[in-house]
C-alpha positions as CSV (number, residue, x, y, z in Angstrom):
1,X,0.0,0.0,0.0
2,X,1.4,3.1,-1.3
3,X,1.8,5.8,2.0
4,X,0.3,9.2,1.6
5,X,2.6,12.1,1.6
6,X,0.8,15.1,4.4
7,X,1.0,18.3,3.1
8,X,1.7,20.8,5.8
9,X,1.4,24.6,5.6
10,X,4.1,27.1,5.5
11,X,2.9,28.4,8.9
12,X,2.3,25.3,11.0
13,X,6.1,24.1,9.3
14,X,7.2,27.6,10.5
15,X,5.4,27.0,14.0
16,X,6.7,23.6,14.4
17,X,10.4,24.6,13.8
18,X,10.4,27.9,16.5
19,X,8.5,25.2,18.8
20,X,11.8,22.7,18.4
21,X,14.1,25.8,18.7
22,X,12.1,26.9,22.0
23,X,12.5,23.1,23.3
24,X,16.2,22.7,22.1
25,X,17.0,25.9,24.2
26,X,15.0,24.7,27.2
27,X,16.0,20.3,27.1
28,X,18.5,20.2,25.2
29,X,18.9,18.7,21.4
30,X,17.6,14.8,22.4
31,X,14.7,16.1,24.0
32,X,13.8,18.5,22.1
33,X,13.9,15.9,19.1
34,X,11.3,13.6,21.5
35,X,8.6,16.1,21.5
36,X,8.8,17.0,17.6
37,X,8.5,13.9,16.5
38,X,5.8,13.0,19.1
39,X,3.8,16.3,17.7
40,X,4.5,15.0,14.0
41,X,3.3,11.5,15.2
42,X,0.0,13.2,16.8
43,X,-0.4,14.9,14.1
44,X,-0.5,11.9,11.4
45,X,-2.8,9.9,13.6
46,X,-5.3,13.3,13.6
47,X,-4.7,13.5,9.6
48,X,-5.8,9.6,9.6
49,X,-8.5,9.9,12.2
50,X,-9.9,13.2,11.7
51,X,-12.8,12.0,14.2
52,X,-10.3,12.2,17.3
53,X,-10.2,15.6,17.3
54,X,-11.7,17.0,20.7
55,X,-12.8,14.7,23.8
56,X,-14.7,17.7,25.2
57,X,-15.9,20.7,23.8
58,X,-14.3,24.4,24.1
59,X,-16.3,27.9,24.2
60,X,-15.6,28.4,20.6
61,X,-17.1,25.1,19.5
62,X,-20.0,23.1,19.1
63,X,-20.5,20.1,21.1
64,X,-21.5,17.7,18.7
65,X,-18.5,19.2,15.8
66,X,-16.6,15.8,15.4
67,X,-19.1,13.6,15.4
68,X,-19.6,10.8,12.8
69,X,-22.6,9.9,11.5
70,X,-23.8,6.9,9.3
71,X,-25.9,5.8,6.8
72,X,-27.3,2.6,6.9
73,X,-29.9,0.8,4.5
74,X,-32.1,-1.9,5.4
């Protein structure tokens, strides 16, 4: 099965790299390293599962805004 290359914008690459800076200057290179590829690793399994998204909702959202709903015929 042929793997899907993830597009990611300029601003969230941009975001991500001052976030590793940030953590390299705080933990040090190794850690720092830990918690960017955990974000990247987050972030695929929220590209493949889009329905994981929030476990409870926030002020700005609706409750119901990653639910899934199916059709079924009998």
């Amino acid at each position: 099965m042929k793997k899907l290359k993830r597009i990611i914008s300029p601003l969230a690459k941009k975001q991500l790299k001052e976030l590793k800076d940030f953590n390299q200057i705080l933990y040090g290179t190794s850690r720092a390293n830990q918690i960017y590829f955990s974000i990247k690793d987050c972030l695929q399994v929220l590209t493949d599962f889009p329905g994981l998204g929030y476990i409870e909702p926030t002020l700005q959202d609706y409750p119901q805004c990653f639910r899934t709903f199916f059709s079924i015929r009998i």
